[in-house]
C-alpha positions as CSV (number, residue, x, y, z in Angstrom):
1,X,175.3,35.5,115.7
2,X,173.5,33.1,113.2
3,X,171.8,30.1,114.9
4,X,169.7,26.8,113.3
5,X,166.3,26.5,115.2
6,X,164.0,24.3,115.6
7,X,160.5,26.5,115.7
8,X,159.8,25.9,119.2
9,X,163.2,27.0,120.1
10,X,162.5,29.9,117.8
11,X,159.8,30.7,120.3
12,X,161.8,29.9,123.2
13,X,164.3,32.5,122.0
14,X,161.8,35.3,121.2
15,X,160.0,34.9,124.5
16,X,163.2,34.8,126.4
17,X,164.7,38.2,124.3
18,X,161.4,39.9,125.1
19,X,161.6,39.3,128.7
20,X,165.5,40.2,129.0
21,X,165.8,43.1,126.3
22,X,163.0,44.9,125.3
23,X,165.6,46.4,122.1
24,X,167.3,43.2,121.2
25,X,165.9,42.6,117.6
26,X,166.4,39.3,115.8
27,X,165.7,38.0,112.1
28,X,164.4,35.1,111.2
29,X,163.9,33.1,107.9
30,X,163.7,29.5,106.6
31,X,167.0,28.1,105.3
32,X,166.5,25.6,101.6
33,X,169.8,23.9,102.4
34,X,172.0,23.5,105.7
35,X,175.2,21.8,105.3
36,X,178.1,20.6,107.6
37,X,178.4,18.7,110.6
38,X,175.0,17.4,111.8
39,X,173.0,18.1,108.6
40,X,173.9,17.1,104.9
41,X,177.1,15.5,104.5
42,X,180.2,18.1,101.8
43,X,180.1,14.7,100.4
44,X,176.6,14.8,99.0
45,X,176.7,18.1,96.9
C-alpha cells in the first residue's frame, strides 16, 4: 500500500502500527511532485 500523509498523520500511523503490530514495518519518504486528483492538475505538466 502507498499512502500521501500529512506528518501528523504520519505519526498517527506509526503510533497506531506500533501498538497493533509490533512486526509491521513501514517506509517513509518525501515525495518532489504528486499529481492527479486532489494535487496538481495532468493539465499543468
Amino acid at each position: 500500500m502507498m499512502c500521501l500523509l500529512t506528518p501528523r498523520q504520519t505519526m498517527e500511523l506509526k503510533r497506531y502500527l506500533a501498538m497493533v503490530d509490533k512486526n509491521a514495518f513501514m517506509v517513509i519518504t518525501e515525495a518532489s511532485e504528486v499529481v492527479g486528483k486532489g494535487f496538481k492538475s495532468w493539465k499543468e505538466l
